[in-house]
TORLOSE-239446 format. One line per field, with one value per residue: x, z, y of N, C-alpha, C in turn. Coordinates in nm, 2 decimals, padded with zeros to 4 digits. Each point is the difference from the previous one (the first is absolute). Example, Ala and Ser with C-alpha at 12.3 -4.5 7.8 and 13.67 -1.06 7.14 Angstrom:
2
n.X	(01.32	-00.04)
n.Z	(00.78	-00.07)
n.Y	(-00.57	00.11)
ca.X	(-00.09	00.09)
ca.Z	(00.00	00.00)
ca.Y	(00.12	00.11)
c.X	(00.09	-00.08)
c.Z	(00.00	00.08)
c.Y	(00.12	00.11)
% end
This chain:
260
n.X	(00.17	-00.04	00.12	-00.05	-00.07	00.13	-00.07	-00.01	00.12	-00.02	00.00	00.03	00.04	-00.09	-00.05	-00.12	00.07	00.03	-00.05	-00.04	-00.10	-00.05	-00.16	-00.06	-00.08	00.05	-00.15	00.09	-00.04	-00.08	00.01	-00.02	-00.08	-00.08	00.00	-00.10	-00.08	-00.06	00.02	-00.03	-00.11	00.02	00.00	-00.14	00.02	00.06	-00.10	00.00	-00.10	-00.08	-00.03	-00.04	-00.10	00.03	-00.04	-00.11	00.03	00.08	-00.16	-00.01	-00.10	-00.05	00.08	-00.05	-00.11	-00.01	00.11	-00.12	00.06	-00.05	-00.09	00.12	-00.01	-00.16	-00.04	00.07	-00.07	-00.03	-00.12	00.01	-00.02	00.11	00.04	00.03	-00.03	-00.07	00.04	00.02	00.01	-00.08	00.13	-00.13	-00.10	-00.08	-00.02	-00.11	-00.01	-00.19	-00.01	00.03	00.06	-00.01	00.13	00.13	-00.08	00.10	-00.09	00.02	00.00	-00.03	00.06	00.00	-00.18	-00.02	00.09	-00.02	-00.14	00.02	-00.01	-00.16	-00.07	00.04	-00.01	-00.11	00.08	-00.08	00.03	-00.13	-00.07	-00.04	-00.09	-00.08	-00.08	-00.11	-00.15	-00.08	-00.02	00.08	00.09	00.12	-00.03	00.00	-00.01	-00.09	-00.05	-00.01	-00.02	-00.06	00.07	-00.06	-00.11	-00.07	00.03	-00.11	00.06	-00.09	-00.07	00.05	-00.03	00.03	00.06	-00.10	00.10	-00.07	00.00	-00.06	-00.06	-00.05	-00.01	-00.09	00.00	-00.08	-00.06	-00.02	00.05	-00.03	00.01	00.00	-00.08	-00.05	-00.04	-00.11	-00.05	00.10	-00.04	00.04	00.12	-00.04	-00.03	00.12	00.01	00.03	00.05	-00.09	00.11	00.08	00.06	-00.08	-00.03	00.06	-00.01	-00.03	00.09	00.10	-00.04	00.00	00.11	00.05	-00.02	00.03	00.14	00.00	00.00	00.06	00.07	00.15	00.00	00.06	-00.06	-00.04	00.07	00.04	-00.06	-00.04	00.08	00.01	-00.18	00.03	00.11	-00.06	-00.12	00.10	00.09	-00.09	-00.06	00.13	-00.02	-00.07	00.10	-00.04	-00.04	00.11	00.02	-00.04	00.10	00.10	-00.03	00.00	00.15	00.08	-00.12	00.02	00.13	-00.03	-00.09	00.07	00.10	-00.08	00.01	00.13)
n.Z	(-03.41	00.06	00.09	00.06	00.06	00.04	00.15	00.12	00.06	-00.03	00.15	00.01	-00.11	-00.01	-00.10	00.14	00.00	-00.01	00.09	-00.14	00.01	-00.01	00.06	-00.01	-00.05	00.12	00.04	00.11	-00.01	00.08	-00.13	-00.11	00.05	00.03	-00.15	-00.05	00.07	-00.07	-00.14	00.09	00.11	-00.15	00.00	-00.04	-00.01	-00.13	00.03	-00.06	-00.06	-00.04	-00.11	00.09	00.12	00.10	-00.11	00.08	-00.03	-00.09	-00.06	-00.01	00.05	-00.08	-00.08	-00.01	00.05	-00.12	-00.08	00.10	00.08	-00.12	00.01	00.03	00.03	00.05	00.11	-00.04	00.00	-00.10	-00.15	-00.08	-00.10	-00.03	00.00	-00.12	00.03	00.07	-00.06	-00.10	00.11	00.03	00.04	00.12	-00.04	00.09	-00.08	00.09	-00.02	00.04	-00.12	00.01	-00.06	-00.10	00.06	-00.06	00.05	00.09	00.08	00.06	00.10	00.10	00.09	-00.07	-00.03	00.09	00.02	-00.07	00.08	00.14	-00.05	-00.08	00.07	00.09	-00.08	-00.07	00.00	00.02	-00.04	-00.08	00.09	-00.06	00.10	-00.12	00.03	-00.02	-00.04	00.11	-00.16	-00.08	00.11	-00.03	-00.08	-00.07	-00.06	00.08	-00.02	-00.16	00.10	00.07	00.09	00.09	00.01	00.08	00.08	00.09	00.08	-00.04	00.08	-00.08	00.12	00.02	-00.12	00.00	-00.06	00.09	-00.11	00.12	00.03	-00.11	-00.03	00.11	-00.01	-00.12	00.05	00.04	-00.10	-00.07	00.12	00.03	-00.07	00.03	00.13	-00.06	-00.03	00.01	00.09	00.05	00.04	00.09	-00.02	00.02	00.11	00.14	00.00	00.15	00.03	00.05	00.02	-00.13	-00.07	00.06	-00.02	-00.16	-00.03	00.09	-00.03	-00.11	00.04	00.06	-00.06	-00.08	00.05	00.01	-00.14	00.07	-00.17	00.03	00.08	00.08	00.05	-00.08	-00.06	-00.02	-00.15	00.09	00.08	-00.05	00.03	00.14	00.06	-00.01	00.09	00.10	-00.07	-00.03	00.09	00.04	00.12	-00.07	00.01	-00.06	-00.10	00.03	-00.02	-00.09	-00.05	00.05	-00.05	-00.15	-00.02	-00.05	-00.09	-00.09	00.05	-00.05	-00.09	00.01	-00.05	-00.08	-00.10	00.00)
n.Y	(01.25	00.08	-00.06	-00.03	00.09	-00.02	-00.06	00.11	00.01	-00.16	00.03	00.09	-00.05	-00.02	00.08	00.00	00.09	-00.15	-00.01	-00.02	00.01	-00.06	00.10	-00.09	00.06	00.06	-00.11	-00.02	00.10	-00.04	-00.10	00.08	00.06	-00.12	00.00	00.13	-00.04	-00.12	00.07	00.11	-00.10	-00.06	00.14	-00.01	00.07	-00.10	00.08	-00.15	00.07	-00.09	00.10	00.05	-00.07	00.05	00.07	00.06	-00.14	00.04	00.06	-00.14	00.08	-00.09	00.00	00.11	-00.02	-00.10	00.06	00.15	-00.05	-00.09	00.14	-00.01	-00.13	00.05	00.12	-00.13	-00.04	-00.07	00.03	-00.09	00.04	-00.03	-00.11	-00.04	00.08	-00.06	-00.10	00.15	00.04	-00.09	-00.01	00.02	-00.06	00.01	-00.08	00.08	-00.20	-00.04	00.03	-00.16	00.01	00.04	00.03	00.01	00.12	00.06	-00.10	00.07	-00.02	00.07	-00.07	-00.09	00.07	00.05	-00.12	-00.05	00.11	-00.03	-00.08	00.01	00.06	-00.15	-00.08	00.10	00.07	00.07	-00.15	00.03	-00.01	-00.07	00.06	-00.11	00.08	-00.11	00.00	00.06	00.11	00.04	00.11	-00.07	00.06	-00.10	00.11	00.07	-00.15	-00.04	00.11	-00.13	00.00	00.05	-00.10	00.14	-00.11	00.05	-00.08	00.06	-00.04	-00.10	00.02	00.08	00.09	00.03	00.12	00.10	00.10	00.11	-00.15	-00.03	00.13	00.03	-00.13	00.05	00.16	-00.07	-00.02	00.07	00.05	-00.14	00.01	00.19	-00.07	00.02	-00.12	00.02	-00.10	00.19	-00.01	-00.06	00.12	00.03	-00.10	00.08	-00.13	-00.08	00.07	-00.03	00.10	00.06	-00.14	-00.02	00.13	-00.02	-00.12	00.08	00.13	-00.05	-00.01	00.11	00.09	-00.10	00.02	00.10	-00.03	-00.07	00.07	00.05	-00.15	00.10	-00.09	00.03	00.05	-00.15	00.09	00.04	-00.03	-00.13	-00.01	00.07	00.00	-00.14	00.03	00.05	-00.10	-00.08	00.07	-00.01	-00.01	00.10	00.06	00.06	-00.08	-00.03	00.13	-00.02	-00.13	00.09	00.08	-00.13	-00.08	00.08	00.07	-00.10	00.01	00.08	-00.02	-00.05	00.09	00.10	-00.07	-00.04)
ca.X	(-00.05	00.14	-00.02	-00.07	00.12	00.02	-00.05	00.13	00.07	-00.04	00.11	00.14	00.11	-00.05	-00.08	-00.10	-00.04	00.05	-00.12	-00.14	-00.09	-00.14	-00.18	-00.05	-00.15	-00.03	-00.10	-00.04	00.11	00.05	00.14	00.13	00.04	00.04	00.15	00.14	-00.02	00.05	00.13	00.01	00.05	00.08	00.08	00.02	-00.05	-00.04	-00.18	-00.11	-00.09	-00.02	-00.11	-00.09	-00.11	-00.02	00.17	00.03	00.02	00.16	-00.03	-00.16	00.01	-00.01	00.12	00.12	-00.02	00.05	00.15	00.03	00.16	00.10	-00.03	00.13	00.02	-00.10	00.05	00.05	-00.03	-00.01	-00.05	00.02	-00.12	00.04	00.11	00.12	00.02	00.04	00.08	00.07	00.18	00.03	00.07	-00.01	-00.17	-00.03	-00.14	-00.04	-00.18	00.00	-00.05	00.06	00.00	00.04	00.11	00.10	00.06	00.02	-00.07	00.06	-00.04	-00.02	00.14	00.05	00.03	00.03	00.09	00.04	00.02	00.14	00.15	00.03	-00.01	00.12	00.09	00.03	00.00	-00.10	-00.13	-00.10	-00.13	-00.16	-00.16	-00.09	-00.16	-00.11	-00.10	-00.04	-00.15	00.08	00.18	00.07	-00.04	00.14	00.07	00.05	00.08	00.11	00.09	00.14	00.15	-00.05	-00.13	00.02	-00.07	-00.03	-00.07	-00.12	-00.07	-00.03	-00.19	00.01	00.11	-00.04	00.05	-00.02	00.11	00.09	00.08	00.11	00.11	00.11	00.04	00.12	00.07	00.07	00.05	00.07	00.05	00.06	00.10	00.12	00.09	-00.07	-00.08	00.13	-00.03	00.06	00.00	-00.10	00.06	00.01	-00.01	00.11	-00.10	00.06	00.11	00.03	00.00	-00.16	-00.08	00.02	-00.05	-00.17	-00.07	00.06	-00.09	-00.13	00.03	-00.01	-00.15	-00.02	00.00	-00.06	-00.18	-00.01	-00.04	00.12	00.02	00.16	00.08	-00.07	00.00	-00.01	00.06	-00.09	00.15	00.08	-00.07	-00.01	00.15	-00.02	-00.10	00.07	00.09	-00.05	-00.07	00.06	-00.08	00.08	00.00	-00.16	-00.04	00.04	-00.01	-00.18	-00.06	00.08	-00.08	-00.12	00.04	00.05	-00.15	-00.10	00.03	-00.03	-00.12	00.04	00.04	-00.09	-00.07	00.09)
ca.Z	(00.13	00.10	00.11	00.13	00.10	00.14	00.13	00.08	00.05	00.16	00.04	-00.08	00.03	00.05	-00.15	-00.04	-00.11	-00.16	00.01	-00.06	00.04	-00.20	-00.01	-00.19	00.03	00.12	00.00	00.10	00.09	00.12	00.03	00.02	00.16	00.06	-00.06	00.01	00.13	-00.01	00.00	00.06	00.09	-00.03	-00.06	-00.14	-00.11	-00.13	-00.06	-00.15	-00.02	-00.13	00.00	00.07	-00.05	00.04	-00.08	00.14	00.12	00.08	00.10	00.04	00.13	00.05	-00.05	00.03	00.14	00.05	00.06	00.13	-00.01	-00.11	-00.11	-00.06	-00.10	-00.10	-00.10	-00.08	-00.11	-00.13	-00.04	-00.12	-00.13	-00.04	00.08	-00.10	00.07	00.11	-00.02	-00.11	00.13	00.07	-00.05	00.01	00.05	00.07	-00.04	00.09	-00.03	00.08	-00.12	-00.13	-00.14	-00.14	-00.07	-00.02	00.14	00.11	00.14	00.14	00.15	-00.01	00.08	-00.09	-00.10	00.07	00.00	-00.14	-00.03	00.09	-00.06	-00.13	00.05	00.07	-00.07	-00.09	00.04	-00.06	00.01	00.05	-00.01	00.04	00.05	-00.08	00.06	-00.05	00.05	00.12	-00.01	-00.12	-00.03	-00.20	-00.16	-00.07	-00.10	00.08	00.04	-00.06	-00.03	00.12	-00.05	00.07	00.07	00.14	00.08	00.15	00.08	00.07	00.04	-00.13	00.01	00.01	00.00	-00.03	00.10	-00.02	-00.06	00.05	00.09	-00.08	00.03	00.18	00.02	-00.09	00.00	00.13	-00.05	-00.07	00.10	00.07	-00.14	00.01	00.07	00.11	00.12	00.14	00.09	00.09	00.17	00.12	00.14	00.15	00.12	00.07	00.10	00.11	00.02	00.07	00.13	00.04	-00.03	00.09	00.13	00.03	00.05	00.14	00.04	-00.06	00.10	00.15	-00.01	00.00	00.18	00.12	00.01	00.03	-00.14	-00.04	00.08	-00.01	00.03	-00.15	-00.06	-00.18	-00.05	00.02	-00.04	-00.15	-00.07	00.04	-00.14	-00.15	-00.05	-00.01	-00.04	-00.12	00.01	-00.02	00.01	-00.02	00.15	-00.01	00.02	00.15	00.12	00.03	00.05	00.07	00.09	00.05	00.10	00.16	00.07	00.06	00.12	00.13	00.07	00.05	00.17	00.04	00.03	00.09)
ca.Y	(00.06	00.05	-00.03	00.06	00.08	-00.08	00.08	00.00	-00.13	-00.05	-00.09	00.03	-00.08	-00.13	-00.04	00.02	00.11	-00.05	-00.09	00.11	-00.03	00.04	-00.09	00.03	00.05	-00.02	00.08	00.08	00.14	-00.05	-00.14	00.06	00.02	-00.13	-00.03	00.14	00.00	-00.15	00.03	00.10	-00.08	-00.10	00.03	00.02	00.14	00.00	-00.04	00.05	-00.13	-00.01	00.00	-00.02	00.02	00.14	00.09	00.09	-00.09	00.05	00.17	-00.06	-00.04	-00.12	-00.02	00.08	-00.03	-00.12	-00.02	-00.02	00.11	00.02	00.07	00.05	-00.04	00.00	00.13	-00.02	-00.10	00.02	-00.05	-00.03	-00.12	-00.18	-00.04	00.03	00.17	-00.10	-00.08	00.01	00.00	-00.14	-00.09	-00.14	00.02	-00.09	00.02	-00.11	-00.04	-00.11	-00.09	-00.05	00.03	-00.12	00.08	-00.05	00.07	-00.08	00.08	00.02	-00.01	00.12	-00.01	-00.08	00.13	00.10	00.00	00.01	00.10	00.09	-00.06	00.05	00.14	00.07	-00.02	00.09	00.12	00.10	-00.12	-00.02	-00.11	00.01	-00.10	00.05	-00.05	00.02	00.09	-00.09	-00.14	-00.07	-00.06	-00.01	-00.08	-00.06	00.11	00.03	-00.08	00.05	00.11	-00.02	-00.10	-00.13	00.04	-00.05	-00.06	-00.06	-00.19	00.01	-00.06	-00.05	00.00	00.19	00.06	00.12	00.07	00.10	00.06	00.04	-00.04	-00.08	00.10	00.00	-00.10	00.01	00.05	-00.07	-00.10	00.18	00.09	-00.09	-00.06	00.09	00.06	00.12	-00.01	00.00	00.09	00.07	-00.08	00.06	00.07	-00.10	00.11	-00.03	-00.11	00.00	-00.10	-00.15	00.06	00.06	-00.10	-00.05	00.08	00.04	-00.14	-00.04	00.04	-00.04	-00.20	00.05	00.04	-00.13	-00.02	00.09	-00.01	-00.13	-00.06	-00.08	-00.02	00.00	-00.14	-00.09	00.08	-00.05	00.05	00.13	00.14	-00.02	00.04	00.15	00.02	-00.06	00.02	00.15	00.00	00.03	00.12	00.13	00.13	00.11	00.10	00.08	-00.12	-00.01	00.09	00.00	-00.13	00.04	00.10	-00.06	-00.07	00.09	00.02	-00.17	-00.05	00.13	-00.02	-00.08	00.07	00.03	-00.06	-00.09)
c.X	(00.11	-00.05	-00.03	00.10	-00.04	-00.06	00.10	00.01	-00.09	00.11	00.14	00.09	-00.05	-00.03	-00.10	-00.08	-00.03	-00.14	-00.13	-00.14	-00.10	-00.04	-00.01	-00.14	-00.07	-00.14	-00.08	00.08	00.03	00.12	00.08	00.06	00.08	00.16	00.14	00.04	00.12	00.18	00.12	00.10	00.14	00.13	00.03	-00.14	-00.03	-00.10	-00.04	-00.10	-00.04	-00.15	-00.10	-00.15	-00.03	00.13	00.02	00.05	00.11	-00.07	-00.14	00.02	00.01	00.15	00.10	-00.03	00.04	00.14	00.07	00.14	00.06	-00.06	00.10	-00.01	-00.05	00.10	00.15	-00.01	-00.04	-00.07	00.02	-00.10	00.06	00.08	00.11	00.04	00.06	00.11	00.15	00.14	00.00	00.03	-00.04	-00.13	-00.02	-00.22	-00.07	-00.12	00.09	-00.07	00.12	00.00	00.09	00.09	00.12	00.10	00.04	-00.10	00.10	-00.07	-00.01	00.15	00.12	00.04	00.05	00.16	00.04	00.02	00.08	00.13	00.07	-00.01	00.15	00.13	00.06	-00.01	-00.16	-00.11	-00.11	-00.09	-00.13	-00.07	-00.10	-00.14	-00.07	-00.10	-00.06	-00.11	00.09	00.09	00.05	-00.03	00.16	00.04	00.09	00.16	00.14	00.07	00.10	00.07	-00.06	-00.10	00.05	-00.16	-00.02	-00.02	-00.10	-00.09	-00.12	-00.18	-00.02	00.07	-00.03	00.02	-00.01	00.12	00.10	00.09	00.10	00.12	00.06	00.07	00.15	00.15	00.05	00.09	00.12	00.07	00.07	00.14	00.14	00.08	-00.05	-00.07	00.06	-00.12	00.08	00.05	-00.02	00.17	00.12	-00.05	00.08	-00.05	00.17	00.14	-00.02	-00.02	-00.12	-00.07	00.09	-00.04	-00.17	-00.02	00.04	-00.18	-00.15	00.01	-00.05	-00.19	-00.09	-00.03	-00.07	-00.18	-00.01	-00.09	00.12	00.05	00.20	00.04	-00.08	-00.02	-00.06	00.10	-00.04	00.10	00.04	-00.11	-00.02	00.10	-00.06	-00.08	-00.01	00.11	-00.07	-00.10	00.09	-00.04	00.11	00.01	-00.15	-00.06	00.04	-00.05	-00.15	-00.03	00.05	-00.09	-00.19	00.00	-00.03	-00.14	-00.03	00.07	00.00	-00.16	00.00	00.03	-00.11	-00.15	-00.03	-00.01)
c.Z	(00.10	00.12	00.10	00.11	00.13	00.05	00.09	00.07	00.12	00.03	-00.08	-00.03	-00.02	-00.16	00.02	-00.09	-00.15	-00.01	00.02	00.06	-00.14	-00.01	-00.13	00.00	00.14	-00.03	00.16	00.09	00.13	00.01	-00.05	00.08	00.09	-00.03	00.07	00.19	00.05	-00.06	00.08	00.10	-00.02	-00.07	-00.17	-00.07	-00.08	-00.08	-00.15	00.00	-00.19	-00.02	00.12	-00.05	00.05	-00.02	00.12	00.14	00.14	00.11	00.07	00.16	00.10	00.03	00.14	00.17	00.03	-00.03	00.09	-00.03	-00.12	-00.10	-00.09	-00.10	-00.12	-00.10	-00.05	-00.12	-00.10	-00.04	-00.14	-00.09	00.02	00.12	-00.02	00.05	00.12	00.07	-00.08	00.07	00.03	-00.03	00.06	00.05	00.05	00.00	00.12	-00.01	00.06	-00.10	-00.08	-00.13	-00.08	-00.01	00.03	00.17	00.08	00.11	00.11	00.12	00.00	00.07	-00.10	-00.15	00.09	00.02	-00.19	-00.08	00.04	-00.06	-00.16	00.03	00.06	-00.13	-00.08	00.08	-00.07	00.00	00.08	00.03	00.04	00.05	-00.05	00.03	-00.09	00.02	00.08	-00.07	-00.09	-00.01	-00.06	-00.08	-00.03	-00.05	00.17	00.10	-00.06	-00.03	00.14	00.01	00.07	00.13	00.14	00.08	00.10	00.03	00.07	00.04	-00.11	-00.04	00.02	-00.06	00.00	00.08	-00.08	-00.04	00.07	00.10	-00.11	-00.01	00.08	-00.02	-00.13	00.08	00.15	-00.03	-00.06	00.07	00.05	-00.13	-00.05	00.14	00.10	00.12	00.16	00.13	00.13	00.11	00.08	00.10	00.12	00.08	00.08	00.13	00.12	00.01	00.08	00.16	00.07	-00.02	00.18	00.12	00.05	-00.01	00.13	00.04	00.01	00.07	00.13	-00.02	00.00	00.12	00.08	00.00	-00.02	-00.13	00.05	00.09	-00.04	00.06	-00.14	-00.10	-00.12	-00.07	-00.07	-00.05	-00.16	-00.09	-00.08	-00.10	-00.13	-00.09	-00.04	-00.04	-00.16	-00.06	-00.05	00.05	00.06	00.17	00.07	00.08	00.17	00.07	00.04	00.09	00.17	00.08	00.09	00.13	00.16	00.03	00.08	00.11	00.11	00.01	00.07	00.19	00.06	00.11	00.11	00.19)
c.Y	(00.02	-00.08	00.03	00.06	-00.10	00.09	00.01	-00.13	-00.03	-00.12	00.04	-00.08	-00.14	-00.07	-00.01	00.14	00.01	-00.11	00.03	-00.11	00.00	-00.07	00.01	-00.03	-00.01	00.11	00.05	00.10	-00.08	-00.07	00.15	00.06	-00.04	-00.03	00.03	00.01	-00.14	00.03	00.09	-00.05	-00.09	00.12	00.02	00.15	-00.01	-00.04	00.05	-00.03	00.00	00.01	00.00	00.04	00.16	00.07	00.08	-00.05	00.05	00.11	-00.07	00.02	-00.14	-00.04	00.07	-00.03	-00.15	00.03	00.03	00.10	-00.04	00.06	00.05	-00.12	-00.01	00.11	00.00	-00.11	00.03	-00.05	-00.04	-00.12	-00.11	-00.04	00.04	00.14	-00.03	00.00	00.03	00.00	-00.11	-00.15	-00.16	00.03	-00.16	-00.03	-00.11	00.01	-00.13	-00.11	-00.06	00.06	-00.12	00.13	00.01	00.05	-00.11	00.02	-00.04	00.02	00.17	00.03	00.01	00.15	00.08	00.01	00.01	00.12	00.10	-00.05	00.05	00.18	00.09	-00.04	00.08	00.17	00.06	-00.09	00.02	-00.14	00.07	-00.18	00.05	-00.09	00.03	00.06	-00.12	-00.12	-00.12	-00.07	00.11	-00.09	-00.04	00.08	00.04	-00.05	00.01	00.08	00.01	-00.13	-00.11	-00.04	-00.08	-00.03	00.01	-00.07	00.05	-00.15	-00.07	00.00	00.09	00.04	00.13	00.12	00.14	00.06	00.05	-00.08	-00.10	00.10	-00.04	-00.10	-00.03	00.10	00.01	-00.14	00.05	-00.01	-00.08	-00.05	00.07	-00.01	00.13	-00.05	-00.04	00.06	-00.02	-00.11	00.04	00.06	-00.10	00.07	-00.11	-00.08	00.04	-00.08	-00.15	00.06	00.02	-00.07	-00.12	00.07	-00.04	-00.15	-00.02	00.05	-00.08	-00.13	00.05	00.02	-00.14	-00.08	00.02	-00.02	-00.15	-00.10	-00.12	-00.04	-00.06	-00.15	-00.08	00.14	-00.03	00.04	00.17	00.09	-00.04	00.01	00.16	00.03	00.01	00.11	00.20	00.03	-00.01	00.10	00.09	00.15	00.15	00.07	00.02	-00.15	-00.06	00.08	-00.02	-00.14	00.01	00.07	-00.04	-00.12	00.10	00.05	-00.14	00.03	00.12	-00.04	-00.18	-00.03	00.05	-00.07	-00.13	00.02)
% end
């Protein structure tokens, strides 16, 4: 059998493009949906599924309104009979059930595969993986099981475990993503806080304003001024920021005058 054509790159650079996704008898349009929607977000395209119960699933309307903006992914996936089709490019499958078995695999934490597979994926140049799901009512059957290197786990909540398809995805393939090195999120912007000059202008001020409305009395000050420092010196606040506490001072004490 010829291997499967890679989908275009997500996250360039990163190997998640090499990381296939494959339901194996998924019998509702919605989770696939759901799926392709659940993988989208984390950076990964590459959707099989095996055998489904609706051979028209990929065009089901149900389907295609729950992936929401990742109909692309649908309208790339693939459908195939066995696993084995699957599976025929991938150098490391990761089989997840939340059932013991009597079998020779290693089980791993879902942390724990996710990294094992980024490690054997990024090792070999062209290396594929796949995350291989069961059907919502079944699983994988052992056959199933043995056609990957090794079964991964959710520490789900041991009285519950029960987790809707599409979100055992998310959760796998947010793990993915973390495992290659993609999931880096952006640093927040600097921005430019007030010098020493302009942060002592507006506490001379904020002492005077203090004053004048008989809060601070200047023969027992305490420690009103080293609080003040303290507590605007750790604010950090930007130009902008002053000019406004500045400008609010200077109104209090003209209706002050005013008023006086």
């Amino acid at each position: 059998m010829a291997p499967l054509a890679s989908p275009p790159a997500a996250d360039a650079g990163s190997g998640l493009d090499r990381v296939r996704v494959v339901l194996v008898s998924p019998s509702h349009p919605g989770n696939v949906g759901s799926v392709a929607r659940a993988m989208k977000t984390m950076g990964l395209t590459d959707l099989v599924l095996v055998a489904p119960r609706d051979a028209e699933v990929l065009e089901h309307a149900e389907a295609r309104a729950l992936a929401s903006g990742a109909t692309d992914v649908l309208g790339r996936a693939r459908i195939v009979p066995a696993l084995a089709g699957a599976l025929a490019d991938a150098h490391f499958a990761l089989a997840f059930t939340s059932r013991r078995r009597e079998l020779s695999h290693g089980v791993l934490a879902l942390r724990d595969a996710a990294a094992a597979l980024a490690a054997e994926v990024g090792a070999h140049p062209g290396a594929h993986g796949a995350l291989v799901f069961g059907s919502e009512t079944y699983g994988l059957s052992n056959e199933d099981v043995d056609r990957c290197q090794a079964i991964a786990m959710i520490p789900a909540n041991p009285d519950y475990a029960s987790l809707n398809l599409s979100h055992a995805v998310q959760l796998a393939a947010y793990e993915v993503r973390l495992a290659f090195g993609a999931g880096q999120v952006p640093a927040s912007a600097s921005r430019e806080a007030v010098d020493v000059r302009a942060l002592d202008g507006f506490l001379d001020h904020l002492e005077r304003a203090a004053t004048d409305a008989r809060f601070l009395d200047p023969a027992s000050p305490k420690r009103f001024a080293t609080r003040m420092r303290r507590l605007f010196t750790r604010a950090r606040m930007e130009p902008e920021e002053v000019a406004i506490l500045r400008g609010l001072l200077a109104a209090l004490e003209a209706s002050q005058r005013k008023d006086s």
